[in-house]
PDB file of N, CA, C and O in Angstrom, chain B, residues numbered from 101:
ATOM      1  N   UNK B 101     106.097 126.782  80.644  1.00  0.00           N
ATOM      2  CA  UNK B 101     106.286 127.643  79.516  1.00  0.00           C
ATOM      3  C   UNK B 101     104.955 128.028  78.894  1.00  0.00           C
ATOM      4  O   UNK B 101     104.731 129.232  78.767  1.00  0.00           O
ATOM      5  N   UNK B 102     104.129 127.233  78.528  1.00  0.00           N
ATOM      6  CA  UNK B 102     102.857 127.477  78.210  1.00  0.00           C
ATOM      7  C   UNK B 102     102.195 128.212  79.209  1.00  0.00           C
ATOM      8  O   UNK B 102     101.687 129.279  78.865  1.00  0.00           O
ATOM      9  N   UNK B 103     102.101 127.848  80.383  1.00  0.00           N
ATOM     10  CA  UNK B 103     101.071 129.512  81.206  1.00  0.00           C
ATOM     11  C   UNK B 103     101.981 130.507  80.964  1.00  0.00           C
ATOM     12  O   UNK B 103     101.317 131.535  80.840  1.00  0.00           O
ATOM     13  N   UNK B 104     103.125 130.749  80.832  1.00  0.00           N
ATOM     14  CA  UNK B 104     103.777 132.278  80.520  1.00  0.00           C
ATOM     15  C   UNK B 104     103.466 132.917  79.491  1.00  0.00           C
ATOM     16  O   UNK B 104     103.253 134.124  79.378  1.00  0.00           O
ATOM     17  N   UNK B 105     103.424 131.771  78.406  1.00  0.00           N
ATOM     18  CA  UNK B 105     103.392 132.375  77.006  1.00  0.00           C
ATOM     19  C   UNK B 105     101.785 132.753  77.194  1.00  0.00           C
ATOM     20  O   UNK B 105     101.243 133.857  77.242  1.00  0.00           O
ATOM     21  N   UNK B 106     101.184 131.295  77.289  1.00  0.00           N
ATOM     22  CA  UNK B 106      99.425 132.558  77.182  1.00  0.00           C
ATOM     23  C   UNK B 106      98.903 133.135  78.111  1.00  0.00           C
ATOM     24  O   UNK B 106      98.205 134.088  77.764  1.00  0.00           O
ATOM     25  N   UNK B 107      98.978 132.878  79.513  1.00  0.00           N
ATOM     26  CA  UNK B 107      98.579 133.969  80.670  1.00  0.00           C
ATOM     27  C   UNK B 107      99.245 134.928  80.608  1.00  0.00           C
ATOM     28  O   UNK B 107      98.831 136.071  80.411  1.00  0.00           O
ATOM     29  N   UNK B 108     100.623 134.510  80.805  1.00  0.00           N
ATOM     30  CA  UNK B 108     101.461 136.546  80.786  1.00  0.00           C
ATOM     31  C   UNK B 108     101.883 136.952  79.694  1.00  0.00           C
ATOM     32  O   UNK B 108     102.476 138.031  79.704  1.00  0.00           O
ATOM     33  N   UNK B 109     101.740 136.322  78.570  1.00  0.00           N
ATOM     34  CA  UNK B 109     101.960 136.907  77.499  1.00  0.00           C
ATOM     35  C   UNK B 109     103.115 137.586  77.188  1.00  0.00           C
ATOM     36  O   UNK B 109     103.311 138.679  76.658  1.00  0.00           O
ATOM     37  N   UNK B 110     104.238 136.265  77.853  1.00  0.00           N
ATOM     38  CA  UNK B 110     105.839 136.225  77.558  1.00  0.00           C
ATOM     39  C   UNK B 110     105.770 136.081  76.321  1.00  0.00           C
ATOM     40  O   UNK B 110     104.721 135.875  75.711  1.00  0.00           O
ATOM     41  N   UNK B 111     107.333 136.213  75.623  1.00  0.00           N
ATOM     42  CA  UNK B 111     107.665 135.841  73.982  1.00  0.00           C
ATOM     43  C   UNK B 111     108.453 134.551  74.609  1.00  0.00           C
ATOM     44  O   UNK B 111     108.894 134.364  75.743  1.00  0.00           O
ATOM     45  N   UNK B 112     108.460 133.744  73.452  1.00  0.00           N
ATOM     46  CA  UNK B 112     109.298 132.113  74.067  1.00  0.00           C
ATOM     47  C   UNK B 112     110.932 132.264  74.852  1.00  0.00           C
ATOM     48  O   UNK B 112     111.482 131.525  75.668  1.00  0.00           O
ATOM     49  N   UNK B 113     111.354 133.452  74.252  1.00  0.00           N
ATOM     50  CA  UNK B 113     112.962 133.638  74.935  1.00  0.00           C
ATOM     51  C   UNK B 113     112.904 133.733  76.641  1.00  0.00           C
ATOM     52  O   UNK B 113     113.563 133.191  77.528  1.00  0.00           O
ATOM     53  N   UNK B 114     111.676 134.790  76.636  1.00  0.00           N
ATOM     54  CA  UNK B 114     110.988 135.362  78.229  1.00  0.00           C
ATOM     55  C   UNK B 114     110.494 134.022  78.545  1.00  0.00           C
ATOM     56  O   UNK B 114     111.327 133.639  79.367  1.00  0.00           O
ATOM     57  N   UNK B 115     109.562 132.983  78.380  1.00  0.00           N
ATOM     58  CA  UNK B 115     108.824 132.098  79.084  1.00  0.00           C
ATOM     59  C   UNK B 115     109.925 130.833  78.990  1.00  0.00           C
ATOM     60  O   UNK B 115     109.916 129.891  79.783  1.00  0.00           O
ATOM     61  N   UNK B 116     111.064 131.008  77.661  1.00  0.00           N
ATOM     62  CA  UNK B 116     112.487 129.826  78.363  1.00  0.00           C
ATOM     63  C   UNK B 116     113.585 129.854  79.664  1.00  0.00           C
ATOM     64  O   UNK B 116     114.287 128.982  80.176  1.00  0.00           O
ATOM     65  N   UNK B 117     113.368 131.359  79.949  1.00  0.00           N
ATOM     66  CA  UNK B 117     114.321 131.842  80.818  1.00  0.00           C
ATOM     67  C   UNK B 117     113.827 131.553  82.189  1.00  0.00           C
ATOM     68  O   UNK B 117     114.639 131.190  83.040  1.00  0.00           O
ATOM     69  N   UNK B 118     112.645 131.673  82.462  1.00  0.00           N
ATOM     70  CA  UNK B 118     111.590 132.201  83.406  1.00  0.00           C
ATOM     71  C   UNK B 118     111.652 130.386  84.431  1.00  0.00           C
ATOM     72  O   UNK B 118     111.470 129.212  84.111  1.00  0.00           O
ATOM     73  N   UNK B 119     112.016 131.138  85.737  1.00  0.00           N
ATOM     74  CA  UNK B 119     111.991 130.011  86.274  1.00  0.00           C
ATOM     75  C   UNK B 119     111.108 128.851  86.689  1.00  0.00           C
ATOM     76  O   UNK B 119     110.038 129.297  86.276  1.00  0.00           O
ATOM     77  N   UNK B 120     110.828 127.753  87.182  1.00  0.00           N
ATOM     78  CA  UNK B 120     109.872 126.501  86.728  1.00  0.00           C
ATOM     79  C   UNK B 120     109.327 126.011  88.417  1.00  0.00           C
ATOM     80  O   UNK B 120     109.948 126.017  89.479  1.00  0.00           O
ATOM     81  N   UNK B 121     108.285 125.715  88.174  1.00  0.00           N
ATOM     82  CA  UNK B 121     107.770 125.057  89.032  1.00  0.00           C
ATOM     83  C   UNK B 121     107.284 123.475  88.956  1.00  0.00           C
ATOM     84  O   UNK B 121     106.954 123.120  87.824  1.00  0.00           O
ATOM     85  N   UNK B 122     107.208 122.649  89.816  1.00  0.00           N
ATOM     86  CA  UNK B 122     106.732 121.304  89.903  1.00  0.00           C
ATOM     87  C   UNK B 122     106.298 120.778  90.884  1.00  0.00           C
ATOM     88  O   UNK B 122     106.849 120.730  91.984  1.00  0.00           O
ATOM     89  N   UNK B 123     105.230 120.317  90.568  1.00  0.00           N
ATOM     90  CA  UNK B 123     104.479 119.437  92.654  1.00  0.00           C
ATOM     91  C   UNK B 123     104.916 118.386  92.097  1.00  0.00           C
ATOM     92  O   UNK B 123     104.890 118.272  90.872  1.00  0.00           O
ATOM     93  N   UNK B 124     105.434 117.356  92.967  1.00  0.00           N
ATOM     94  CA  UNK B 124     106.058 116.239  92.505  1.00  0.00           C
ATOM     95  C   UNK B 124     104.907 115.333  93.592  1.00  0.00           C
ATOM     96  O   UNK B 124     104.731 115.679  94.760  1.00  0.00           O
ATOM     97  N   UNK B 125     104.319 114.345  93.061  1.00  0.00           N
ATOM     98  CA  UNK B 125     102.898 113.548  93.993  1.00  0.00           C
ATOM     99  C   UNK B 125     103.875 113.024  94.821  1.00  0.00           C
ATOM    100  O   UNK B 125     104.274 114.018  95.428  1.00  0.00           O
ATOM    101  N   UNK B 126     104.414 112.205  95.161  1.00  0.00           N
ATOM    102  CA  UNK B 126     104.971 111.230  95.614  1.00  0.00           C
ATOM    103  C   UNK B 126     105.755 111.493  96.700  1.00  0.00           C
ATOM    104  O   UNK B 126     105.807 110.691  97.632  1.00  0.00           O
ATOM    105  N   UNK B 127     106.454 112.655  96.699  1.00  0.00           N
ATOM    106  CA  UNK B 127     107.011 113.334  97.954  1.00  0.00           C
ATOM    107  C   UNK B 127     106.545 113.880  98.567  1.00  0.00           C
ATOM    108  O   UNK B 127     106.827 114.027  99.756  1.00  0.00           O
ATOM    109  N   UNK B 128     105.018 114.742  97.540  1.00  0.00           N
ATOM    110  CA  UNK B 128     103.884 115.591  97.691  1.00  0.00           C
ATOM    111  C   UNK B 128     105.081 117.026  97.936  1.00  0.00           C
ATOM    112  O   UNK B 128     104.661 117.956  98.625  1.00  0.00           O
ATOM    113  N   UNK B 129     105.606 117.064  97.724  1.00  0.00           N
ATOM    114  CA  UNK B 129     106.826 119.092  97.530  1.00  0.00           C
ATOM    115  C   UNK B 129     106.371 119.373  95.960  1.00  0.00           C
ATOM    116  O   UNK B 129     106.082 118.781  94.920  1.00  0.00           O
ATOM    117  N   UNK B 130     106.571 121.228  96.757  1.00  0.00           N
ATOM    118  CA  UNK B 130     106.604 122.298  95.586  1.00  0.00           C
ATOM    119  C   UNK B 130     107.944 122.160  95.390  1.00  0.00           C
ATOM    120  O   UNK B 130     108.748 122.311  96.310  1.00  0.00           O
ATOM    121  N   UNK B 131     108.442 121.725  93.616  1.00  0.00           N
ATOM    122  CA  UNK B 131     109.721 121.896  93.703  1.00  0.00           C
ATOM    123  C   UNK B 131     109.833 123.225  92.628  1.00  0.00           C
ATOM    124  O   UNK B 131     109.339 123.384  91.512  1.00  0.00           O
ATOM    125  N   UNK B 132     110.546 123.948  93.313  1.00  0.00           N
ATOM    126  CA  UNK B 132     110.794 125.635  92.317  1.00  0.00           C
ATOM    127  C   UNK B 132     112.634 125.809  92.670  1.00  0.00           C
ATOM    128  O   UNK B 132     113.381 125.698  93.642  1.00  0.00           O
ATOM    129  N   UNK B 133     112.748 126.206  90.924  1.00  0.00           N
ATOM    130  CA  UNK B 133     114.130 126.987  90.296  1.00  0.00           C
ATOM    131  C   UNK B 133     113.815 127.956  91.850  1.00  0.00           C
ATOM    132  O   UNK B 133     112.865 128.148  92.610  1.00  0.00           O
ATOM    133  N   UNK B 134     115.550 128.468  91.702  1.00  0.00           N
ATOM    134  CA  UNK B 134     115.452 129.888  92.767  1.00  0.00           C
ATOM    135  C   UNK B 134     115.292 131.129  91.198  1.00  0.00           C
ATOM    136  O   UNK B 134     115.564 131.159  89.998  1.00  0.00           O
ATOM    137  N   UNK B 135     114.821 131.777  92.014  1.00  0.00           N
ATOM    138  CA  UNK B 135     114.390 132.970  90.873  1.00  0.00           C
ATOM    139  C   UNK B 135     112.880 133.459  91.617  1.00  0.00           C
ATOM    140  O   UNK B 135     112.600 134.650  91.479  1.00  0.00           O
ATOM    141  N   UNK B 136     112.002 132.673  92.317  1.00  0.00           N
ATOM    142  CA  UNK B 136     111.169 133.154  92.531  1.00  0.00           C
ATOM    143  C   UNK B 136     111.325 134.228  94.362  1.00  0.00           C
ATOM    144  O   UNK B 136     112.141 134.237  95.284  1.00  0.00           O
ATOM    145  N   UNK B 137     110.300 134.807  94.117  1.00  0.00           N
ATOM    146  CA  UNK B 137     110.688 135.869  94.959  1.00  0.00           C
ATOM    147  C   UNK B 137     110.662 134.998  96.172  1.00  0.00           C
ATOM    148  O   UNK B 137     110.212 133.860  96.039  1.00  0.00           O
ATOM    149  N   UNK B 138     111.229 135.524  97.715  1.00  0.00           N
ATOM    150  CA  UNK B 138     111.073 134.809  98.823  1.00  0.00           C
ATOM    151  C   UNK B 138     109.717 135.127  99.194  1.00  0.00           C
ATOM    152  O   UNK B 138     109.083 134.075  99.118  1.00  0.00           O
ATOM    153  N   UNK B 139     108.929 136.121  99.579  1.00  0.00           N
ATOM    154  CA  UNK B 139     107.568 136.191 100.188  1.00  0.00           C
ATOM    155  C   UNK B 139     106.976 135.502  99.074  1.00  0.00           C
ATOM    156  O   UNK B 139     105.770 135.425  99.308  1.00  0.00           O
ATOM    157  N   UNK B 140     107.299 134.872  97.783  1.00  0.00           N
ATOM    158  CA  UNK B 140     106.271 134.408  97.155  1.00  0.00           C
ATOM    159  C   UNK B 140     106.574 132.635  98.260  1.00  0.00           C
ATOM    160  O   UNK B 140     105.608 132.178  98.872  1.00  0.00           O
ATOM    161  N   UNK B 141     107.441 132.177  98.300  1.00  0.00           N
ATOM    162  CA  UNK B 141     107.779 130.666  98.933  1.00  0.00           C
ATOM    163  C   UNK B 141     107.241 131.064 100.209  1.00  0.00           C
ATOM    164  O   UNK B 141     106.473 130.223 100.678  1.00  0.00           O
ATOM    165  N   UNK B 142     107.428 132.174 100.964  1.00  0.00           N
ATOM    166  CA  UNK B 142     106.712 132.154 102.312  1.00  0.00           C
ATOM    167  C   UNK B 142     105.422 131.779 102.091  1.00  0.00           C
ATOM    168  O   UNK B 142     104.965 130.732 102.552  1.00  0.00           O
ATOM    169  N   UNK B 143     104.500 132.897 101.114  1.00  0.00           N
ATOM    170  CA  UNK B 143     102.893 132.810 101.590  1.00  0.00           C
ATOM    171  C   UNK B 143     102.703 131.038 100.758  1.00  0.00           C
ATOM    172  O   UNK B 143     101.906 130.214 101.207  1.00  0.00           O
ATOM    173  N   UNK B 144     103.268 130.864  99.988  1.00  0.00           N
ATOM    174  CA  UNK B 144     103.195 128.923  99.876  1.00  0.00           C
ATOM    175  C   UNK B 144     103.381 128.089 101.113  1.00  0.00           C
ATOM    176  O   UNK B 144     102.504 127.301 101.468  1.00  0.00           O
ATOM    177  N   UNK B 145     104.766 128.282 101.934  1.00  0.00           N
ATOM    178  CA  UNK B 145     105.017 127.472 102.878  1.00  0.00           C
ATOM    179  C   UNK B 145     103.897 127.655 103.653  1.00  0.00           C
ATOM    180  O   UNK B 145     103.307 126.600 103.886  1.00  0.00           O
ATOM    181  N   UNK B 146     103.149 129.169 104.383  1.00  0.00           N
ATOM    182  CA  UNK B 146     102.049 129.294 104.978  1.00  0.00           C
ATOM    183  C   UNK B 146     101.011 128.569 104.495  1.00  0.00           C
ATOM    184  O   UNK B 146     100.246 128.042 105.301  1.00  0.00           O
ATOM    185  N   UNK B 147     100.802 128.415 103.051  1.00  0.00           N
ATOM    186  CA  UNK B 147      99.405 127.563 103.342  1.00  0.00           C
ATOM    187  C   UNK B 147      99.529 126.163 103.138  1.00  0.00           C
ATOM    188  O   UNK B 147      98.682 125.525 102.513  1.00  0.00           O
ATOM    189  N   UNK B 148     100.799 125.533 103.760  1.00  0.00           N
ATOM    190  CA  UNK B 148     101.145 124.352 103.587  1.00  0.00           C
ATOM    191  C   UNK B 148     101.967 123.511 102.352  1.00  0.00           C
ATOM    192  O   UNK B 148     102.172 122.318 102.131  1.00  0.00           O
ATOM    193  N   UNK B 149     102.190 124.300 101.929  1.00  0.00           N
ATOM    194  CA  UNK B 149     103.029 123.663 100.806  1.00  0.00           C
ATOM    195  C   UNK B 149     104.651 123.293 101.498  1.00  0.00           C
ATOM    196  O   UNK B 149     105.170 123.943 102.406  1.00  0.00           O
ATOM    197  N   UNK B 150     105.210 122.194 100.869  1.00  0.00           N
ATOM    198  CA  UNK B 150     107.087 122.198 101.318  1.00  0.00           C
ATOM    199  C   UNK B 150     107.413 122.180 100.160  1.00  0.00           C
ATOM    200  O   UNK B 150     106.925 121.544  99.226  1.00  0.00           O
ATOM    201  N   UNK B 151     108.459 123.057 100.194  1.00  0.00           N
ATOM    202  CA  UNK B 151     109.176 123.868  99.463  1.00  0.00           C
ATOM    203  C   UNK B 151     110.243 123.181  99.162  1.00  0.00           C
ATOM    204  O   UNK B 151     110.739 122.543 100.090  1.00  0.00           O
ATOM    205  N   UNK B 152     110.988 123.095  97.641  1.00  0.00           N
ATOM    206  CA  UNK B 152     111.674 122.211  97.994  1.00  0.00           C
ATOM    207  C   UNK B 152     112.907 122.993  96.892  1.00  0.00           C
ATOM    208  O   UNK B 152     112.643 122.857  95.698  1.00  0.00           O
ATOM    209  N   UNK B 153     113.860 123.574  97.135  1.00  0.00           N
ATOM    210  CA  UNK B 153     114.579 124.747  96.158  1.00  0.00           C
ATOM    211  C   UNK B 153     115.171 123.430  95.313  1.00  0.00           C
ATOM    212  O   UNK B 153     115.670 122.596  96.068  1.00  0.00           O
ATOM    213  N   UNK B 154     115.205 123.144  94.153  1.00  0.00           N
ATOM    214  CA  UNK B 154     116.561 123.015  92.718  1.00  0.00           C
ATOM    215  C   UNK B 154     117.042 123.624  92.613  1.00  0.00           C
ATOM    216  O   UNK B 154     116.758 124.755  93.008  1.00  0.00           O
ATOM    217  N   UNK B 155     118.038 123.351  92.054  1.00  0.00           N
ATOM    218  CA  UNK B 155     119.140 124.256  90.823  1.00  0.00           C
ATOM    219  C   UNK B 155     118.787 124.521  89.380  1.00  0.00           C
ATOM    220  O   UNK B 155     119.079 125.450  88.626  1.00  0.00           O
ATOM    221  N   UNK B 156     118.046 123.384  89.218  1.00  0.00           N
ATOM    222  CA  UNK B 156     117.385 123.311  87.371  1.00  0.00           C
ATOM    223  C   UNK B 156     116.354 122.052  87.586  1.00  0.00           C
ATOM    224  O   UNK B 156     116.331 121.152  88.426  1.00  0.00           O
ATOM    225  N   UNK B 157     115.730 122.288  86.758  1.00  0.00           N
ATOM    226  CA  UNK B 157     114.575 121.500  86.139  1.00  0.00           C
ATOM    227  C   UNK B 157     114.011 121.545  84.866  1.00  0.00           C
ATOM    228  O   UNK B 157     113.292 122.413  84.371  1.00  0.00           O
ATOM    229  N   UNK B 158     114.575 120.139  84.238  1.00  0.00           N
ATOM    230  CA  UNK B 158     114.552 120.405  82.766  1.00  0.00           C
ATOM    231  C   UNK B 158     115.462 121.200  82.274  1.00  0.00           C
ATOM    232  O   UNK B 158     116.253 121.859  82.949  1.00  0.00           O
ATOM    233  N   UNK B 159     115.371 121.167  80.702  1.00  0.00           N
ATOM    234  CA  UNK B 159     115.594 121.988  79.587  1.00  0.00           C
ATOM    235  C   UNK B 159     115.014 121.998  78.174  1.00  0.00           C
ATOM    236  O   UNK B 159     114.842 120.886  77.675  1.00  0.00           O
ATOM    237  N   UNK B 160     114.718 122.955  77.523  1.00  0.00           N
ATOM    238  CA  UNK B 160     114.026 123.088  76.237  1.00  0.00           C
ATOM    239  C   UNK B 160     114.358 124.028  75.087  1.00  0.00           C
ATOM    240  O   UNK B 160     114.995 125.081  75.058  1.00  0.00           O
ATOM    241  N   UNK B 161     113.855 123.465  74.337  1.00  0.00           N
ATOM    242  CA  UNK B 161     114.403 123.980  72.839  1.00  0.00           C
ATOM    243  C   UNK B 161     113.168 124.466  72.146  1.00  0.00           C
ATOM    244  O   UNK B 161     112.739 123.680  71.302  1.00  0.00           O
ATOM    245  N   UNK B 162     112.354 125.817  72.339  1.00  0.00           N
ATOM    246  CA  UNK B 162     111.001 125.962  71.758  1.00  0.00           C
ATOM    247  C   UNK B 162     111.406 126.606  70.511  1.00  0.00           C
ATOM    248  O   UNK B 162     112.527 126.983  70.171  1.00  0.00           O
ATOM    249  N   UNK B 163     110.198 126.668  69.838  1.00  0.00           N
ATOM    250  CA  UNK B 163     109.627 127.724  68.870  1.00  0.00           C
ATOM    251  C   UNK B 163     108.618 127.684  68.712  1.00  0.00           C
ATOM    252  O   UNK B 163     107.945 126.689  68.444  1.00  0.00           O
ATOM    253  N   UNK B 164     108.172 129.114  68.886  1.00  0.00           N
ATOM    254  CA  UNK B 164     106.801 129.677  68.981  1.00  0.00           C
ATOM    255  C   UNK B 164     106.065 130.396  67.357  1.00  0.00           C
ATOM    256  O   UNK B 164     106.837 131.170  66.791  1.00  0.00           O
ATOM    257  N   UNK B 165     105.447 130.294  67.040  1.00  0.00           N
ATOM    258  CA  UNK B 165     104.886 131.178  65.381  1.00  0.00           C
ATOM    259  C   UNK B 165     104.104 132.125  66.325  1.00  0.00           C
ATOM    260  O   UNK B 165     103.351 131.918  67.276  1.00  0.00           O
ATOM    261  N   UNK B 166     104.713 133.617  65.504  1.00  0.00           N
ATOM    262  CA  UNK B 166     103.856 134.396  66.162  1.00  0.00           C
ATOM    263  C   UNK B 166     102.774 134.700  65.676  1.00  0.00           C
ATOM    264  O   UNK B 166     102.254 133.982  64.822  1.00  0.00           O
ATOM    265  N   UNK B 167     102.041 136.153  66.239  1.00  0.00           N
ATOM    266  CA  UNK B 167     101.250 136.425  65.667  1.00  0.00           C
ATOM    267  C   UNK B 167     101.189 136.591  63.922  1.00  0.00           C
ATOM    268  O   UNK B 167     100.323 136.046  63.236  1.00  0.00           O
ATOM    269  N   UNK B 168     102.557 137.665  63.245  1.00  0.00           N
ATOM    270  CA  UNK B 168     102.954 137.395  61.962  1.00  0.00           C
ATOM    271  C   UNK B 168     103.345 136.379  61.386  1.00  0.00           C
ATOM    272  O   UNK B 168     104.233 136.566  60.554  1.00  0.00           O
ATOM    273  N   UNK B 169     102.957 135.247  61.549  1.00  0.00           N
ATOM    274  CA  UNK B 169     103.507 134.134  61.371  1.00  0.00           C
ATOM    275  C   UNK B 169     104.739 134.064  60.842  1.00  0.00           C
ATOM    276  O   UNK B 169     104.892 133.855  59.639  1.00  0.00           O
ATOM    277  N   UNK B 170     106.177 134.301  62.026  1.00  0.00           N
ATOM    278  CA  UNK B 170     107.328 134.020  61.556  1.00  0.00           C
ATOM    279  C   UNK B 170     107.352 133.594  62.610  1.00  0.00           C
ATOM    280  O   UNK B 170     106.588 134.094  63.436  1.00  0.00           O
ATOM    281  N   UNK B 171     108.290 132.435  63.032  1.00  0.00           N
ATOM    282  CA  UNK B 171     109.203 130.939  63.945  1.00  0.00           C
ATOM    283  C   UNK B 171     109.808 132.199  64.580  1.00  0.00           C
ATOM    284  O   UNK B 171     110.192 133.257  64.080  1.00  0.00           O
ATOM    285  N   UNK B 172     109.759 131.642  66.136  1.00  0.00           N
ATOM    286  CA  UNK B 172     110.969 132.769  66.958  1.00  0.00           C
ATOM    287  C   UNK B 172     111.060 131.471  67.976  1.00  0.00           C
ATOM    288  O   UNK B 172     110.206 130.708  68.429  1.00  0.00           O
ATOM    289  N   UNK B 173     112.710 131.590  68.146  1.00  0.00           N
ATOM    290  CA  UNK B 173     113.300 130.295  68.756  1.00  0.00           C
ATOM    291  C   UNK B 173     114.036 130.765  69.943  1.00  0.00           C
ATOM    292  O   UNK B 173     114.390 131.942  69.882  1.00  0.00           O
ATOM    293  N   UNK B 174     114.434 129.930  71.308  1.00  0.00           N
ATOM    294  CA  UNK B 174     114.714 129.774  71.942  1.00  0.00           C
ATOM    295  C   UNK B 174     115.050 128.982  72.247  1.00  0.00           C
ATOM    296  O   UNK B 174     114.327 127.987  72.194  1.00  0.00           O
ATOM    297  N   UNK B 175     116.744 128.869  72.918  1.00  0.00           N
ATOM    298  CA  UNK B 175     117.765 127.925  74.044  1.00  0.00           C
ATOM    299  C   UNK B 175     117.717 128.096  75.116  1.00  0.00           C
ATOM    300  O   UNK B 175     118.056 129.132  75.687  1.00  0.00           O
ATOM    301  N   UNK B 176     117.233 126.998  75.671  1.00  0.00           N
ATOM    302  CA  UNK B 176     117.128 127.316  77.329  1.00  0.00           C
ATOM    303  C   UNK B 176     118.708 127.414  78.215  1.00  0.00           C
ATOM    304  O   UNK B 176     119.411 126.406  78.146  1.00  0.00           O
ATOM    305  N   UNK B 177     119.059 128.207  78.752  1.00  0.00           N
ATOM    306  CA  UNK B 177     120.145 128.514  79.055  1.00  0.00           C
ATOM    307  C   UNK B 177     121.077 127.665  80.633  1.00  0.00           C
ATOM    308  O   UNK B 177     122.119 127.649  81.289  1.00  0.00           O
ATOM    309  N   UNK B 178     119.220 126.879  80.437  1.00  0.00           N
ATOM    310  CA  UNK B 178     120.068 125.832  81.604  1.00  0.00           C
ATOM    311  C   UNK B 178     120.957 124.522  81.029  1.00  0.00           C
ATOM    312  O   UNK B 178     121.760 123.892  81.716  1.00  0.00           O
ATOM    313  N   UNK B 179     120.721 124.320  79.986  1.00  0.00           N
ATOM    314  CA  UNK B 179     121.796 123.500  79.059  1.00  0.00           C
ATOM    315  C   UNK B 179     122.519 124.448  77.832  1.00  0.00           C
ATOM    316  O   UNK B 179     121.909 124.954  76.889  1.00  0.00           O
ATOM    317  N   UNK B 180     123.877 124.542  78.081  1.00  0.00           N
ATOM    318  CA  UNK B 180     124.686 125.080  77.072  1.00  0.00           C
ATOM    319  C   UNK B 180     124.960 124.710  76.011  1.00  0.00           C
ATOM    320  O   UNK B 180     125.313 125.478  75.116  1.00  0.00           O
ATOM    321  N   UNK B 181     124.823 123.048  75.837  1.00  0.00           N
ATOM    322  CA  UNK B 181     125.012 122.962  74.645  1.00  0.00           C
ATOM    323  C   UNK B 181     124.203 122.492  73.252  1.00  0.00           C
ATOM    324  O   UNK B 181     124.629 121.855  72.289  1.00  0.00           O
ATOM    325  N   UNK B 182     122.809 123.077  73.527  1.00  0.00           N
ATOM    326  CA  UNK B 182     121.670 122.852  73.037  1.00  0.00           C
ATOM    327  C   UNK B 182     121.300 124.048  71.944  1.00  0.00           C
ATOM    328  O   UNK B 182     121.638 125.219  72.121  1.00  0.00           O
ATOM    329  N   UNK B 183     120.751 123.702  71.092  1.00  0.00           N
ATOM    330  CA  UNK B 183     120.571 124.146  69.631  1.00  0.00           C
ATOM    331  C   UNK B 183     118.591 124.376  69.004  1.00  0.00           C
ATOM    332  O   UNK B 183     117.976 123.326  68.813  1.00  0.00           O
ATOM    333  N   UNK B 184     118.125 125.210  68.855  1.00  0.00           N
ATOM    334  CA  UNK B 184     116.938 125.340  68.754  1.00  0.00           C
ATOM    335  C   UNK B 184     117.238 125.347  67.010  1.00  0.00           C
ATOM    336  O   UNK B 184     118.382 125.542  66.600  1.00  0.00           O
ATOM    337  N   UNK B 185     116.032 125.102  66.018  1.00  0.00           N
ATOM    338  CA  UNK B 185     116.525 125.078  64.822  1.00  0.00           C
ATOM    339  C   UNK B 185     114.897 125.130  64.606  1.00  0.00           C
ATOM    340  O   UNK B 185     114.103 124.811  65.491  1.00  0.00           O
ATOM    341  N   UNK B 186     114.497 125.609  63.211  1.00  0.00           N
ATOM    342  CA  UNK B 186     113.202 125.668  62.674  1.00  0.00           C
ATOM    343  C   UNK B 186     113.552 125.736  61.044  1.00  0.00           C
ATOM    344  O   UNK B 186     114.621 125.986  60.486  1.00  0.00           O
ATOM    345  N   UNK B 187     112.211 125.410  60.485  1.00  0.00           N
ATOM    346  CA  UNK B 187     112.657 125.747  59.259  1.00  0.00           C
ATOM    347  C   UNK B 187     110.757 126.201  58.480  1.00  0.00           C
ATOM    348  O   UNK B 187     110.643 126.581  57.315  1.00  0.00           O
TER     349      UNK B 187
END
């Protein structure tokens, strides 16, 4: 969520939605949500990476202050019954 929000310069709703990546050491696999494109998992598998598809990984409840400093919140939609709240 954090490289979306400051490299691509998602809003928190865009960088909660946005699917996830993880190298996990121990198995040594790329584990990635499906959402990402297939030639993006090809040119990975090519330079050696194993690929390893989930269904979900994680879930989160952000809020971001924006630039105007007002709270903008987000439910990650991989858990339904989760509640973002600010005050």
């Amino acid at each position: 969520m954090v490289v979306n929000s400051i490299d691509y310069g998602l809003n928190v709703a865009e960088a909660t939605n946005a699917p996830r990546f993880h190298h996990q050491w121990l198995s040594d696999e790329l584990r990635v949500e499906k959402g990402f494109s297939p030639d993006t998992l090809k040119l990975l598998e090519a330079k050696g990476q194993k690929v390893a598809l989930k269904e979900a990984m994680g879930s989160t409840q952000s809020i971001m202050v924006g630039p105007d400093g007002e709270l903008y919140g987000a439910s990650d939609p991989r858990s339904v019954d989760d509640l973002t709240a600010g005050y």
